[in-house]
C-alpha positions as CSV (number, residue, x, y, z in Angstrom):
1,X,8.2,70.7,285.3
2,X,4.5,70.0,284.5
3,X,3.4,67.5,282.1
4,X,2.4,70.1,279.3
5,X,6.1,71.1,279.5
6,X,7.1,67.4,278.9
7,X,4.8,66.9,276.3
8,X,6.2,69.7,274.3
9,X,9.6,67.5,274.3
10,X,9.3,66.0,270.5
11,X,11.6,63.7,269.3
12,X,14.7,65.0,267.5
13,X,14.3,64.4,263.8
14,X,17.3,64.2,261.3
15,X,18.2,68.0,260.5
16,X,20.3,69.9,262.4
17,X,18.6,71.8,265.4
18,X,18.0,75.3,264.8
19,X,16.5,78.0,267.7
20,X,14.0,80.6,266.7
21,X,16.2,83.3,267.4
22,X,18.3,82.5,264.6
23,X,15.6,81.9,261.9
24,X,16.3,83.6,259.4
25,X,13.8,86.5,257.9
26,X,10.4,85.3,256.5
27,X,11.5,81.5,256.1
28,X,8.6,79.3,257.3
29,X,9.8,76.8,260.1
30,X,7.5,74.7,262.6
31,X,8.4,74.7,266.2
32,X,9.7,71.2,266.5
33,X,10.5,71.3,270.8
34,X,10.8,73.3,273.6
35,X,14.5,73.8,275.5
36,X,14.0,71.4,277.9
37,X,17.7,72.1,279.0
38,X,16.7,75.9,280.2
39,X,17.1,77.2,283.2
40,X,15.0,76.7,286.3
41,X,14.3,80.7,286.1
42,X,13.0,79.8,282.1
43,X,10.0,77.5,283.7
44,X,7.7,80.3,283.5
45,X,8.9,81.6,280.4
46,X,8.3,78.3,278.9
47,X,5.0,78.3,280.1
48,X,3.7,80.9,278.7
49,X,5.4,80.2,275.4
50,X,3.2,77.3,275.4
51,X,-0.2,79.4,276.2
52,X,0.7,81.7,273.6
53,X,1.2,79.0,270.9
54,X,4.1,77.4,270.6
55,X,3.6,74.0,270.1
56,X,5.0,71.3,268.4
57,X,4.0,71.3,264.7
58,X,2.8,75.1,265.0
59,X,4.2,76.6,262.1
60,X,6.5,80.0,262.6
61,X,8.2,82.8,260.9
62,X,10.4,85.4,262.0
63,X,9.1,88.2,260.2
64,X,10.8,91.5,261.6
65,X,14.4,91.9,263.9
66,X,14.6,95.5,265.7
67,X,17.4,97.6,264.7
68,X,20.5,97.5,264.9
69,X,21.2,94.3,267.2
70,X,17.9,92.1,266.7
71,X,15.8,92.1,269.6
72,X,13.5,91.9,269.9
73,X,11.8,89.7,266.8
74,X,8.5,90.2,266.0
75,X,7.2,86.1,265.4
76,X,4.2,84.4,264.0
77,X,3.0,81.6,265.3
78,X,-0.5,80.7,263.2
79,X,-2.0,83.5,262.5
80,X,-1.1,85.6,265.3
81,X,2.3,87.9,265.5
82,X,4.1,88.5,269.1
83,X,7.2,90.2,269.9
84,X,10.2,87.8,271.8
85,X,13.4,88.8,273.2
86,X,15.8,86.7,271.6
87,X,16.6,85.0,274.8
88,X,13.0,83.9,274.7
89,X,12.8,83.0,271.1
90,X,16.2,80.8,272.3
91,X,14.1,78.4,274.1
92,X,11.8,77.7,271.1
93,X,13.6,75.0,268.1
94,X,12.2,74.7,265.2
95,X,12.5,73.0,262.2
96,X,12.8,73.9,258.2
97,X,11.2,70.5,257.3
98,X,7.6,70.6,257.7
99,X,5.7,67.7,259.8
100,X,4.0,64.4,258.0
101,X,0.9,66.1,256.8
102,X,1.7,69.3,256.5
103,X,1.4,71.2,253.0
104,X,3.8,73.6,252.5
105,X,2.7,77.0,250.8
């Protein structure tokens, strides 16, 4: 993997670890790592996650699931909304609590 897929590795923090595929609706999150565990197939995926915006401390929100089985979502990251397969959003973990520095709206 490249460095800027090792750097997206943050260090697990207290809470329980939660994948933004099962965020629920319109709850603000920050993505807190990358699945560093994926499969060699995901590399690519997790790339591009990356170039889109997903990086550690980017704040998130799932803010619409397709009907009837939830995929894709439709996620923003900053200020910008993209639709994820769920097996995608998988990949990305995020976190309830926001980051030191962070003011919560």
């Amino acid at each position: 993997m490249t460095d800027l897929l090792r750097s997206a590795a943050a260090a697990p923090s207290g809470e329980q670890p939660l994948g933004l595929a099962d965020l629920p609706l319109r709850v603000d999150a920050w993505v807190s790592a990358l699945r560093m565990d994926a499969a060699p197939q995901d590399g690519d995926v997790l790339l591009r996650l990356l170039e889109i915006g997903f990086l550690p401390g980017e704040r998130v929100r799932v803010v619409a699931r397709a009907f009837p089985a939830g995929d894709p979502l439709a996620v923003r990251v900053g200020r910008t909304t993209f639709a994820l397969r769920r097996r995608e959003a998988a990949l990305v973990g995020v976190s309830t609590t926001a980051p030191v520095g962070e003011v919560q709206a």
